[in-house]
C-alpha positions as CSV (number, residue, x, y, z in Angstrom):
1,X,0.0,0.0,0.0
2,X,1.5,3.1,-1.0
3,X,1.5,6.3,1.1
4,X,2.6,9.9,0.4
5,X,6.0,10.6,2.0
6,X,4.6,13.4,4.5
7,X,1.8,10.9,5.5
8,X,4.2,8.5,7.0
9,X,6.6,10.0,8.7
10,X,3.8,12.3,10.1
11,X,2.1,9.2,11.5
12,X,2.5,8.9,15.4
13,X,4.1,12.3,15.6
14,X,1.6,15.1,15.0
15,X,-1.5,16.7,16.3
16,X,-4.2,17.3,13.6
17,X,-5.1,20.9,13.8
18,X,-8.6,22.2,13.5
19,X,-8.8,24.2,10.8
20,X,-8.6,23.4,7.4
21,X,-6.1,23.7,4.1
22,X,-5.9,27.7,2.9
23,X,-8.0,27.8,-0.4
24,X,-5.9,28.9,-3.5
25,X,-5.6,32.5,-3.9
26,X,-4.5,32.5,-7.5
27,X,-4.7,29.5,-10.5
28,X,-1.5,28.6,-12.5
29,X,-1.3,30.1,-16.2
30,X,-2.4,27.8,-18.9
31,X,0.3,24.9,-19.4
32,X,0.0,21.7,-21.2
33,X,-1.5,18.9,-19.7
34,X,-0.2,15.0,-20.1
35,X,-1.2,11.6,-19.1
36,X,1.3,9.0,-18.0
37,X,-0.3,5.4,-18.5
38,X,2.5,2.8,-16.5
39,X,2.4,-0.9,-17.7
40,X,3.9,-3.7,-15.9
41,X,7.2,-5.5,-16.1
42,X,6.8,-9.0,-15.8
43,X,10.2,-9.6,-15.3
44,X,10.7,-7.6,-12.5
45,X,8.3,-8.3,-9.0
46,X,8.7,-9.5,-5.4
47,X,6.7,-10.4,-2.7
48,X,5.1,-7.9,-0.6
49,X,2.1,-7.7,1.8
50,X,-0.2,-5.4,1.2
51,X,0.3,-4.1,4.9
52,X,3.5,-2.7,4.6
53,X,3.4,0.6,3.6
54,X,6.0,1.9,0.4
55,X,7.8,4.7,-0.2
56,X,9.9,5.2,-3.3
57,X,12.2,8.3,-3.0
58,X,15.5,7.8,-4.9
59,X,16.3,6.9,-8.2
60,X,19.5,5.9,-9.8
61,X,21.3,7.3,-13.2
62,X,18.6,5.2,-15.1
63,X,15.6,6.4,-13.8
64,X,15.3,2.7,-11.4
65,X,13.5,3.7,-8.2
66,X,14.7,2.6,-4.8
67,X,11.6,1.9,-2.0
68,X,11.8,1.4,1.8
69,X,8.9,-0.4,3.0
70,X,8.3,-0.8,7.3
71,X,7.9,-4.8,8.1
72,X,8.3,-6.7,11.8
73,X,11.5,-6.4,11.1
74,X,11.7,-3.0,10.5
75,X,13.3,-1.0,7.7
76,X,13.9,-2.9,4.3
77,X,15.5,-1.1,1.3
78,X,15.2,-2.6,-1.8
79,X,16.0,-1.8,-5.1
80,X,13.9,-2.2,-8.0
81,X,15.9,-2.7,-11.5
82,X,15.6,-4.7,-14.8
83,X,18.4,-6.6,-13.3
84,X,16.5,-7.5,-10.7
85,X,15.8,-6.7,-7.2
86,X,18.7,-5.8,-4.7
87,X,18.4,-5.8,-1.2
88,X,20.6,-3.4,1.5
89,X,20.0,-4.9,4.1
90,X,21.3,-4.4,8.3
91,X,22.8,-8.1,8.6
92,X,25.6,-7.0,6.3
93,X,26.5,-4.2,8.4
94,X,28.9,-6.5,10.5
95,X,31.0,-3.7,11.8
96,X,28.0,-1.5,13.4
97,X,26.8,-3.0,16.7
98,X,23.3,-3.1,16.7
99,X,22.4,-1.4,13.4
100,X,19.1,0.4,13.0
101,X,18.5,1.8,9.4
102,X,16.9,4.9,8.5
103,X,16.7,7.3,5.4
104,X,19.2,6.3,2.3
105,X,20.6,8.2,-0.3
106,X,21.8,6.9,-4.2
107,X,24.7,8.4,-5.7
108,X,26.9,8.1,-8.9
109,X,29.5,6.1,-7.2
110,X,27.7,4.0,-4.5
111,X,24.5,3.9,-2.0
112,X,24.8,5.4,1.4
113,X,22.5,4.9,4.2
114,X,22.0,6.5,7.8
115,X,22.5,3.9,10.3
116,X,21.9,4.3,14.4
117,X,24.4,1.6,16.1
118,X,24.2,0.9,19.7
119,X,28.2,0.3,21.3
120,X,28.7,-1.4,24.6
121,X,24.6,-2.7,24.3
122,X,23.4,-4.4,27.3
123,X,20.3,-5.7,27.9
124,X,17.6,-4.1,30.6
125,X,14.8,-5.1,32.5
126,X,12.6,-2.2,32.1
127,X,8.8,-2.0,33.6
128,X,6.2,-0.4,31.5
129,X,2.3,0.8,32.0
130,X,-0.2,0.3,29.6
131,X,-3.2,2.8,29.3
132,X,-5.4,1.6,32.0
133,X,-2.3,1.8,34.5
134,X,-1.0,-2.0,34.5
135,X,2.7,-2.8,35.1
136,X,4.4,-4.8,32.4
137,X,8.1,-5.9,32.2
138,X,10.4,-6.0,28.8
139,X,13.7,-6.2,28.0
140,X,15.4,-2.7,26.5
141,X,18.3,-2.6,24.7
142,X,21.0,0.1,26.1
143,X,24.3,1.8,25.5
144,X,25.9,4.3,23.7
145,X,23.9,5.8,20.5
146,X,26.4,6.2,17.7
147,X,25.7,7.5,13.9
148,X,26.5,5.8,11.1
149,X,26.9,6.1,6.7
150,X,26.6,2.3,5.8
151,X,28.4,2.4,2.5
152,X,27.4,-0.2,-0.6
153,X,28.4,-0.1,-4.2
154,X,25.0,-0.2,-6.0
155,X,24.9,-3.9,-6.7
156,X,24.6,-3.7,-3.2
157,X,27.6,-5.5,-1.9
158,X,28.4,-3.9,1.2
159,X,32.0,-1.3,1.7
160,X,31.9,-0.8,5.1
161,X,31.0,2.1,7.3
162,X,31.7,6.0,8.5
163,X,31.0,6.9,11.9
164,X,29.4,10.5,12.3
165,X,30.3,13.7,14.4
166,X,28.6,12.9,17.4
167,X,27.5,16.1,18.3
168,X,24.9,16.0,15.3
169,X,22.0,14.1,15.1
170,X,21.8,13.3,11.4
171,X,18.2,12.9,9.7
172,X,19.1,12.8,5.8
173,X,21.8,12.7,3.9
174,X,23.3,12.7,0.4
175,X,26.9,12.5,-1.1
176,X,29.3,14.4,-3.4
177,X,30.9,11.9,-5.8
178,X,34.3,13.4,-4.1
179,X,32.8,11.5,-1.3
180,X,31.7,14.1,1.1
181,X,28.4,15.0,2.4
182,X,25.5,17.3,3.0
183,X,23.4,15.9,6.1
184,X,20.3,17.4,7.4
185,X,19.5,16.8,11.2
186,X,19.6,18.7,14.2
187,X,22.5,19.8,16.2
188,X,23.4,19.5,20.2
189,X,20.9,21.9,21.0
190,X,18.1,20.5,18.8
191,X,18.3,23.0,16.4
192,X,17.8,22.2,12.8
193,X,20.5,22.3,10.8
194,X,22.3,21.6,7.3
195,X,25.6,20.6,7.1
196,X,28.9,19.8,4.9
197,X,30.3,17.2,6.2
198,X,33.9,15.5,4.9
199,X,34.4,12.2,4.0
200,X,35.9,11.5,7.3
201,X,32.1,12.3,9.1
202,X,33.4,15.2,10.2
203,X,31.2,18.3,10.3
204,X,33.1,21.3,8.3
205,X,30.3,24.5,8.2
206,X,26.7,24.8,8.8
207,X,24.6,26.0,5.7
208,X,22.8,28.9,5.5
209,X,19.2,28.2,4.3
210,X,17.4,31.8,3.4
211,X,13.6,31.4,4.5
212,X,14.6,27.8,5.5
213,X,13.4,26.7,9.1
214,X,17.2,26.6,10.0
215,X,17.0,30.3,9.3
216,X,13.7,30.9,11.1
217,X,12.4,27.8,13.0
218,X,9.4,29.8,15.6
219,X,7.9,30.8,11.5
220,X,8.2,27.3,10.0
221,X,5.9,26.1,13.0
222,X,4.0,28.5,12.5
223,X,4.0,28.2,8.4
224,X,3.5,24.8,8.9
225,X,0.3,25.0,11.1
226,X,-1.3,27.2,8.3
227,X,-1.4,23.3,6.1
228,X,-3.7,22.2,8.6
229,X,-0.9,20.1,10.8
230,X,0.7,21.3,14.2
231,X,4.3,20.2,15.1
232,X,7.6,21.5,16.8
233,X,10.3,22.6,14.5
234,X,12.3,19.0,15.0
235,X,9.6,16.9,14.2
236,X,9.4,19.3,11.0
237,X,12.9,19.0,10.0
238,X,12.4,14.8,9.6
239,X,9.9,16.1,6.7
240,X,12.7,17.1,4.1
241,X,14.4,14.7,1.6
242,X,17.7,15.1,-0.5
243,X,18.3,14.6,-3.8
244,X,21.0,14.0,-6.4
245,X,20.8,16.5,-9.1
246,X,23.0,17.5,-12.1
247,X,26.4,17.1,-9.6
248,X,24.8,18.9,-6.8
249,X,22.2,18.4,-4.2
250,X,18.1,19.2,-3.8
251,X,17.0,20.3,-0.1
252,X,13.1,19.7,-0.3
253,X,10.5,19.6,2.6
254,X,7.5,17.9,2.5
255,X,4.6,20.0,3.7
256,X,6.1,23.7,4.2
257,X,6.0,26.5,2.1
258,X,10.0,27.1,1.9
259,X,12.1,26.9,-1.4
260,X,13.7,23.8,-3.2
261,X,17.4,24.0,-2.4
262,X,20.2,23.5,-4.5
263,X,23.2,22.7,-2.9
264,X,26.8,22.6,-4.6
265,X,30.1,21.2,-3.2
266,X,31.5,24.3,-2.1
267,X,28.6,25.3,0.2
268,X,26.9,27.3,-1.9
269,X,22.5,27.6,-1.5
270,X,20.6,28.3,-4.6
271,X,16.7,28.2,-3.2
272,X,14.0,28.4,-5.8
273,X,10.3,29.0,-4.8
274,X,8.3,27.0,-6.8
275,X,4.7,28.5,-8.1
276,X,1.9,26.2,-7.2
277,X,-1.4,27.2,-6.1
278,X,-1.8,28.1,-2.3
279,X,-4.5,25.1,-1.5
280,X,-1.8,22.8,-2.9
281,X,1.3,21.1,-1.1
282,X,4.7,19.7,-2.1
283,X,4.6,15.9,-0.7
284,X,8.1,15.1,-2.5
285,X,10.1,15.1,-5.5
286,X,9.9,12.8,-8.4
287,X,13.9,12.2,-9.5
288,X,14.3,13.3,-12.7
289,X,17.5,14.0,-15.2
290,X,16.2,17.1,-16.6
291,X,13.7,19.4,-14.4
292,X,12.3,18.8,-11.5
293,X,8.8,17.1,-10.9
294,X,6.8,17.8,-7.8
295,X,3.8,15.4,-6.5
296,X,1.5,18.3,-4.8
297,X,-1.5,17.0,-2.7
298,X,-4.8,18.6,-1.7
299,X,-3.9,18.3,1.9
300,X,-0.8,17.2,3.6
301,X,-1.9,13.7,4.8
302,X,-4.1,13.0,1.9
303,X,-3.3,9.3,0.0
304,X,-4.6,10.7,-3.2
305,X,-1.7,12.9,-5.8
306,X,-3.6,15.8,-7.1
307,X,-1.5,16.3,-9.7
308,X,2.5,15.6,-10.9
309,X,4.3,19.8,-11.9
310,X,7.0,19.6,-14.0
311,X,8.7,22.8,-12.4
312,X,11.5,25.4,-14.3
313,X,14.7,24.7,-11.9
314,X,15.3,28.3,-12.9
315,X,12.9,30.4,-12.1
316,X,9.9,27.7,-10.1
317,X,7.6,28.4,-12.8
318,X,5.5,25.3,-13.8
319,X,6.3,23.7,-17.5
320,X,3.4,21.1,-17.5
321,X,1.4,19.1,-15.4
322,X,0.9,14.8,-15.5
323,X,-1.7,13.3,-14.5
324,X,-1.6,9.3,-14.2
325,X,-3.6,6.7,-15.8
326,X,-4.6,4.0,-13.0
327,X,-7.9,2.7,-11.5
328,X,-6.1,3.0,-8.4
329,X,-4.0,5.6,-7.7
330,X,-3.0,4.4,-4.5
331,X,-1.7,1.4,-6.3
332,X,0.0,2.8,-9.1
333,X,2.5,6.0,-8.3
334,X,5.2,7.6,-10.6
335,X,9.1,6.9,-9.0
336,X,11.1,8.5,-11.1
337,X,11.8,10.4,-14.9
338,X,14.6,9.8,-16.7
339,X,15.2,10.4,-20.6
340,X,11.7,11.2,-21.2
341,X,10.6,8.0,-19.5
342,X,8.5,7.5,-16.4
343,X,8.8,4.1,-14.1
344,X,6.6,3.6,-11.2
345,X,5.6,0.9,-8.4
346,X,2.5,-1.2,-8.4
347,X,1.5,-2.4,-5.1
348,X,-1.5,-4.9,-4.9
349,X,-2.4,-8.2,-4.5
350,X,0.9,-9.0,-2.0
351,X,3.3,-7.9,-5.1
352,X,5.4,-5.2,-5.6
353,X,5.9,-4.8,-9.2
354,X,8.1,-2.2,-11.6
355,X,6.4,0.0,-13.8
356,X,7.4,1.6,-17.1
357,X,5.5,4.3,-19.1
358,X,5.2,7.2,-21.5
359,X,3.8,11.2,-21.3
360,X,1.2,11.6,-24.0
361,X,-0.5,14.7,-24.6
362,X,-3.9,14.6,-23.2
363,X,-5.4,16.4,-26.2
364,X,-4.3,13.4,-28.1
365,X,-5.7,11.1,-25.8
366,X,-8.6,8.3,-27.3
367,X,-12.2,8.4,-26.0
368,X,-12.7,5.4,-24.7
């Protein structure tokens, strides 16, 4: 079952606000309109309960999408490519003690992933209440919380692992093919922050983020309550994702009304306000080798895409806008663009299946 990025790693940690989604103060000029219709590729499914819940947020060089998926096992990353699928998986990661995987990153040169490892773990009898007051008793893993970059090349054989600056509490990341970093996270104080870090995990500046809720954190909760959703500024910062584009990097957050950011190497910000109607909100970035395409919901926890902008890196100005042909479209969902070429996920009947597909113009397209 697929679910918008926001949607998921909202779930457990906001309050619902009671008011509801600004309507649009002004409509987009007229831009062409396209529909994507996504077959299947026999050749390429796996096994998946419908239960657990799929994101796909990073692509590789040819336009193959990479999903994490929540099981009782917690985090799986899998990727999804006419080769096959490959799996990145913790048991490999024999030189972090008690590795616990979270967001991942795919770059030219290999696949990185954020990793929380436990050192000198010892187990704890620890008693619990339930909601009605009753004393329970479980055992609690404890010791020293260290960060981790699990590094694999991209046929997923695993390189081994960086440990982090551990005043820095990283929540994304992405990589330079030089082999540093830019990690989003919070700092010692739990402010949010964006950082270059060196290939040695070493933290060598803090970014500045113009209008970025690094720059202004008391306005981004407040922005953020304005999309219907309450939450303190560190619960907002686990809403961004990066991206790999054209050599440099894309800062985007899910659910706020700040810029794309385009980081370089050196440091240097380029943020770009992108121009979508005011009742309409950013739930991630489609990866793409040309422009950049934003899925934009009605509402920040709604299942259903409202539409698919390709956006001007530029200037923000929307190019055109893709809609997608499926009965379901919380079954079938675009992953990435690449060469003029859409793939996607299908995720239904306990199968998780790539998708490949074209843009038409919807002027063009057959009554039925």
């Amino acid at each position: 079952m697929f679910r918008p990025v926001l949607a998921i790693l909202l779930f457990g940690s906001l309050a619902l606000a009671q008011h509801k989604p600004r309507a649009s103060k002004a409509s987009l000029p007229s831009i062409p309109v396209f529909d994507v219709k996504l077959s299947p590729d026999q050749n390429v499914s796996v096994p998946l309960a419908d239960s657990m819940p799929v994101i796909s947020t990073q692509c590789d060089d040819d336009g193959n999408p990479y999903i994490k998926t929540f099981g009782p096992d917690g985090l799986q990353i899998l990727g999804i490519t006419p080769k096959g699928i490959i799996a990145f998986a913790t048991n490999q990661m024999t030189d972090i003690p008690q590795p616990t995987a979270s967001n991942f990153f795919v770059g030219s040169t290999g696949f990185y992933i954020l990793v929380r490892g436990i050192e000198n773990a010892r187990k704890e009898e620890v008693i619990e209440k339930d909601e009605q007051g009753r004393e329970w008793k479980r055992l609690k893993t404890k010791g020293e919380s260290i960060d981790y970059i699990a590094r694999f090349d991209r046929d997923g054989s695993y390189r081994g692992s960086l440990k982090l600056d551990n005043n820095f509490h990283p929540m994304q990341l992405a990589a330079f093919s030089s082999g540093t970093f830019v990690i989003a996270g919070l700092d010692e104080d739990r402010i949010p922050r964006v950082g270059l870090f060196n290939s040695g995990g070493q933290l060598v500046k803090y970014l500045q983020l113009p209008k970025d809720i690094t720059d202004d954190p008391k306005r981004a909760e407040k922005s953020f309550a304005n999309s219907e959703l309450s939450a303190s500024v560190d619960v907002i910062a686990m809403l961004a994702q990066l991206y790999p584009y054209n050599g440099n990097v894309l800062l985007v957050r899910a659910g706020s009304a700040t810029p794309i950011y385009e980081i370089r190497e050196s440091g240097e910000v380029w943020p770009v306000r992108v121009k979508i109607p005011n009742g309409l909100t950013v739930d991630h970035l489609i990866p793409s080798d040309r422009n950049w395409f934003l899925d934009v919901r009605t509402s920040s926890l709604a299942d259903k895409s409202d539409t698919v902008y390709e956006i001007d890196p530029a200037d923000g100005e929307p190019l055109r806008q893709y809609r997608i042909e499926s009965k379901d479209e919380l079954e079938e969902a675009l992953s990435c663009e690449a060469q003029d070429s859409f793939s996607g996920i299908r995720h239904q009947h306990g199968t998780l299946t790539l998708l490949h597909g074209t843009a038409e113009p919807a002027a063009q397209k057959q009554p039925r």
